[in-house]
Each structure stands twice: as structure tokens, then as C-alpha cells.
N, C-alpha and C positions, 0 to 999 in steps of 0.2 A: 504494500500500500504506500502510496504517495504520501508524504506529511509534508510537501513544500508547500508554503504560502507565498503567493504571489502578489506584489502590492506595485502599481503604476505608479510612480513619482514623475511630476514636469520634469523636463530638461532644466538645463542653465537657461537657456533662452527664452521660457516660458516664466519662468521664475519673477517677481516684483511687476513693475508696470506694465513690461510687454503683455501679461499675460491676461489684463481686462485691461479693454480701454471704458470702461464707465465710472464714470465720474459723477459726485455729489451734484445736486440741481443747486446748490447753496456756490460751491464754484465756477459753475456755469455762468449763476447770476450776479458773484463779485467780476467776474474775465468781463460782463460787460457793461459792467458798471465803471470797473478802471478805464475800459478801451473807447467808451463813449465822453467821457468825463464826467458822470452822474454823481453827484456829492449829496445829493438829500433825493426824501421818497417823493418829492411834489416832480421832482424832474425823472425820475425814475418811471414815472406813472402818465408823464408829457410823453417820454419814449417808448412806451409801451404802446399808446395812443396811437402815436404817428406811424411807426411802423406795425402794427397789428397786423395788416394783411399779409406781407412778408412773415413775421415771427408764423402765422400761423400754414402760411405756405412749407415755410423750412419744417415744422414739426411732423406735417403730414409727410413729406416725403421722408423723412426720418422713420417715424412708423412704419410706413408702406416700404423703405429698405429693409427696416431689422424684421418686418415680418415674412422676406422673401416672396412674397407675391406682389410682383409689381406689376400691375393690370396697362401701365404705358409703354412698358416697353416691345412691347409686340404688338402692331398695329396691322394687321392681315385682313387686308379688303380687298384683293386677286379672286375673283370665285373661282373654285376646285372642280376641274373639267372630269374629273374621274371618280364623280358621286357614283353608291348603288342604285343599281337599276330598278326603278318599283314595277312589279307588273301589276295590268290593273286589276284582275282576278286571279283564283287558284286554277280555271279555264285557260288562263294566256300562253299561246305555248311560241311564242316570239323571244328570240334570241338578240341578244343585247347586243351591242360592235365588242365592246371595249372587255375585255374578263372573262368571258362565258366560258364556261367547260364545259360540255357534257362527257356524260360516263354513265356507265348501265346501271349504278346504283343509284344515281339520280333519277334518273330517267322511272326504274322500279318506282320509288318512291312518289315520285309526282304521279306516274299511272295509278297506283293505289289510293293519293291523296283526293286526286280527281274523282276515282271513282266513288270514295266515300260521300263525297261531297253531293254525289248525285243520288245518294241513296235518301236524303232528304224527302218526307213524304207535306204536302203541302196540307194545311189544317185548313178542317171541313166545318163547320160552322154548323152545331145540331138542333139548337133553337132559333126556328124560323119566325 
């Protein structure tokens, strides 16, 4: 029997800052407080004001990165020429250009399906 115990330790490089970059929302909002020159909460709350629409742009794409579904970045409005072929019944026996295979055990299949389909008896209606 095995008695080794394995335990994952970070590298060196993983190690202190490299290894999270998240940071307190309290030094986020000194970084822009020194960087703006905001010295009291009445100009603190002037700058929050005027850029609103931005701070709240930057947030969502924050969000929308760290949640890895970024719904912009693929923009596909080409329509796709090699949709499947709908037939309009289980009667259709018309063969598509693009994919079609036949083979005997399709073919089994659809004869059987077709004929079930016709066994179908139409309801009689007994009070006249």
C-alpha cells in the first residue's frame, strides 16, 4: 500500500503578488483619488458624477471579462449555407444536394416509418 501524501505547493513565481492580481476596492479608490487630485468627499462625488457613464462602462466590461462570456466579441451575421434539410412530411422522399447519404438501413427505416404512419385509421364520428 501506498502511504505517500501528495501536496501541490505554487512555484517561486506564483508565490506573493504575481499570484492574485485583486486588489482591495479601498485601493482602487485611494489610486484615484491621488491620480485625479481628489482631496475631500464633495469633489470625490463631483467625479463620480461627471464620469458615471465611463466608471460604469469600465465595470461592465470588467464583469463581462472575468466572467469569460463575452457576448461582443463574436459578431456572426454571414448566414450558414449548409443548414439541415427539413422535409416537409414523413411522405417526402426528395433528396437534398448538399449531405444526403443513402444506405439500406435508412432507407429500411423510412419504408417502415412511412408505413406506420399510414396505418393511421381516420375517426368516425358516432353521435349524429
Amino acid at each position: 500500500m501506498n502511504n505517500n501524501y501528495y501536496t501541490i505547493e505554487p512555484t517561486q513565481e506564483l508565490q506573493g503578488q504575481s499570484y492574485s492580481l485583486w486588489q482591495p476596492d479601498s485601493l482602487t479608490n485611494r489610486k484615484i483619488q491621488v491620480n485625479s487630485g481628489i482631496s475631500s468627499n464633495w469633489k470625490y462625488r463631483q467625479y463620480m458624477q461627471k464620469n458615471a457613464n465611463e466608471i460604469m462602462k469600465f465595470n461592465t466590461m470588467q464583469t463581462i471579462n472575468a466572467s469569460g462570456n463575452n457576448p461582443y466579441t463574436v459578431l456572426n451575421t454571414k448566414p450558414v449555407e449548409n443548414t439541415p434539410y427539413l422535409y416537409t412530411s414523413i411522405h417526402d422522399t426528395s433528396s437534398p444536394t448538399y449531405g444526403f447519404r443513402n444506405s439500406d438501413l435508412k432507407q429500411d427505416y423510412m419504408t417502415k416509418t412511412q408505413m406506420k404512419s399510414r396505418m393511421v385509421a381516420p375517426s368516425i364520428p358516432t353521435n349524429f
